[in-house]
Phi, psi and omega in degrees: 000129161303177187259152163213115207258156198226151186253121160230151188036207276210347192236155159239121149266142171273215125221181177102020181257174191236091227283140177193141204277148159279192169199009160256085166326326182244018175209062181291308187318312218267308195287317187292336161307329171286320161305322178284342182289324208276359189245012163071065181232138224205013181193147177205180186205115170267133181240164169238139176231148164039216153301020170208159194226147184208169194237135166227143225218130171224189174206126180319340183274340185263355174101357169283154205219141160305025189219004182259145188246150184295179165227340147273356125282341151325320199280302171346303176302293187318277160339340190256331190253356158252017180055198180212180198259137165179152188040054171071006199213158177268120194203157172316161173228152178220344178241071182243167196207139203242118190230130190230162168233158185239140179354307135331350176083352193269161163224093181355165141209132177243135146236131178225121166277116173092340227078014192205108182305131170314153192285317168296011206243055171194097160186152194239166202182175161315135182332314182276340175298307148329269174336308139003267180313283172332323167284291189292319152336284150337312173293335167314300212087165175084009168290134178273293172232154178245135191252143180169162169304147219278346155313313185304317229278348160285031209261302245060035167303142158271147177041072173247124189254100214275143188191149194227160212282357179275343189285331178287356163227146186325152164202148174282180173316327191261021161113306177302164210284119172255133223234123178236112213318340195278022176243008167270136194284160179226147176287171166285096209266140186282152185291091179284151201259152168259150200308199004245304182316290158312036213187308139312323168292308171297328155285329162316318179284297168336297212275326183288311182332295197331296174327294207306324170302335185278339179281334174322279174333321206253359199253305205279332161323296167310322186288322190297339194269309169288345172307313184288347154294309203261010152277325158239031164260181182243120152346091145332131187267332187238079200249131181289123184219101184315308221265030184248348177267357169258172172269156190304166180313284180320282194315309164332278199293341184281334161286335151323285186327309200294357199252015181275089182275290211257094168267306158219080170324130161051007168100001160269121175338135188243117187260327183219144155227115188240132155224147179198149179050042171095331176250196193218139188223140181223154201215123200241156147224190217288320177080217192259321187278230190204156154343283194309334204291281181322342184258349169310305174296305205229090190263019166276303204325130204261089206258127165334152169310298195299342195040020153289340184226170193220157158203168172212150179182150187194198175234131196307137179326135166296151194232099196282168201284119190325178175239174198269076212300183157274179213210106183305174146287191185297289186318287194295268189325310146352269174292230244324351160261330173291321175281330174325289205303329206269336185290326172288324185106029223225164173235110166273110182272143151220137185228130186313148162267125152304168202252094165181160211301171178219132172267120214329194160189334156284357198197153168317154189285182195248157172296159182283183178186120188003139228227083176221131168209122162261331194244170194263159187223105172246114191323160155199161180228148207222124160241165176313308213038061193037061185225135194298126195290328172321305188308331189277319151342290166288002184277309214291352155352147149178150142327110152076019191259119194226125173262154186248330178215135179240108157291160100270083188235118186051043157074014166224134173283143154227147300137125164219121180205228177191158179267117157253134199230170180287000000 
């Protein structure tokens, strides 16, 4: 998602930042600078809420200004420090989800887990785009109250708190908005080298040129000698490559997703919902109701002999077919995503595949081909831990990256696929 700056009174607020927690308590500032240089962000914001401090992070080339105030942080403050109405009592909150509309006609979306806004859980977009969110996000579980406009309040959110987006930020007496500075984003200064370095460098730069030209000149022989090698050897013409008939990451989970119905027909537990290979399966058990109630919600629905349990499956929305990226080696497709995932709190398992075909499983199968494989296959399992999966869903964006199976189970995503890697 992108930043969307908004005028409310006399201050422009952003929303769009990308939240990320800290954990050195006496040198916050010093840390959230160093995390904004390595994730290439030039403007930040530090919020402290209750026992946790996080950094929010834009960048200027996206339009965001150091004259601009966070707007989720703002709201934020407001919330810790006046808490929410849940289980009958006014009382603190730490796991909440907020969807407001702004002045502007745009609509805020907040999720803060912990205290701590999700790294995607600040950003604003079209009513539906908000809802969206706000349903999967919601479908998660563990919210203590859901806050939003009072439009909203027939949705069925539990502990849903009617709130309009001027009442979550502070005003004086006289009515007018009061801004408080730590919610201006401030840049990001950049890392100076100490002179003797520069200065190594600039001869380092001087003594290199030379080198660099002459290996050019001896690197383009080579590439002209090898073109002309590999126009006459022979070729396969046709290597069977799984990941150009599946579909991307997004496309996987947003058709998974659209097909998240039934959480509970009729008053039955939803033990599982899964899609792999193009369908989608859900598996219930009876719970407190009855037969009728389910097949009343769900009259496809499939009832155990036993009439305890239940299923259903059918098939996912057609999915078009990825395209035929080039393919990293292993260690680039690999780490930059483990650690992405590591940055989150998150475990990427992973396990080598034998060198043998893998056939689609989200998508149609791919045509055969020769049992010629050049590249590798490593299995990998993801689970959320309460992180949104669209967002991990778009991390997985990647070369050669496929998801194969999407769990929901206890209120949790798990993510399964594989790496093709050279």
């Amino acid at each position: 998602m992108g930043i969307h700056i908004i005028q409310i009174d006399k201050a422009r607020f952003v929303c769009g930042l990308f939240w990320q927690s800290l954990s050195r308590p006496r040198e916050l500032q010093r840390e959230a600078m160093e995390l904004g240089r390595k994730i290439g962000s030039d403007l930040m914001v530090v919020r402290r809420d209750q026992s946790t401090a996080q950094a929010g992070y834009a960048q200027s080339s996206d339009g965001a200004a150091r004259t601009l105030y966070s707007l989720g942080a703002a709201v934020s403050k407001t919330v810790a420090m006046e808490g929410a109405f849940y289980d009958g009592l006014l009382q603190p909150v730490h796991n909440w989800l907020a969807a407001l509309q702004l002045p502007d006609g745009k609509w805020a979306y907040f999720a803060v887990r912990d205290a701590n806004f999700l790294p995607n859980g600040d950003f604003a977009g079209t009513k539906e785009e908000v809802l969206e969110r706000l349903y999967g996000d919601y479908a998660l579980g563990g919210w203590n109250v859901v806050i939003g406009d009072e439009s909203l309040a027939g949705q069925g959110f539990h502990n849903f708190n009617a709130r309009r987006i001027e009442s979550l930020l502070p005003h004086r007496k006289d009515g007018s908005l009061r801004i408080f500075r730590w919610w201006r984003l401030r840049p990001i200064a950049a890392q100076r080298a100490p002179e003797w370095r520069l200065a190594a460098g600039v001869a380092l730069a001087v003594v290199g040129a030379g080198l660099f030209f002459g290996w050019r000149q001896w690197q383009a022989r080579r590439e002209a000698e090898q073109v002309v090698l590999a126009q006459r050897a022979a070729v396969p013409s046709a290597v069977q490559r799984p990941w150009i008939g599946q579909p991307l990451p997004s496309a996987a989970f947003r058709a998974c997703f659209d097909r998240l119905d039934h959480l509970t027909p009729g008053g039955w537990r939803l033990d599982e919902y899964s899609c792999t290979r193009g369908q989608f399966s859900y598996a219930w058990s009876r719970n407190a109701a009855t037969v009728a109630t389910l097949r009343d919600a769900v009259p496809q629905a499939v009832i155990d002999p036993t009439g305890d349990k239940a299923t259903l499956n059918g098939a996912l929305a057609a999915l078009p077919a990825a395209r035929g990226e080039e393919l990293l080696a292993a260690p680039q497709a690999i780490e930059p995503l483990m650690a992405q995932m590591q940055n989150l709190g998150l475990s990427l398992r992973l396990n080598k595949r034998a060198a043998a075909p893998v056939a689609a499983s989200m998508g149609p199968a791919p045509a055969a081909g020769p049992a010629v494989q050049d590249w590798q296959a490593f299995g990998f399992q993801l689970d959320a831990q309460g992180v949104a999966p669209q967002q991990l869903a778009a991390m997985l964006e990647r070369p050669g990256v496929r998801i194969e199976k999407i769990s929901y189970r206890g209120m949790a995503w798990l993510l399964e696929g594989v790496i093709y890697a050279k």
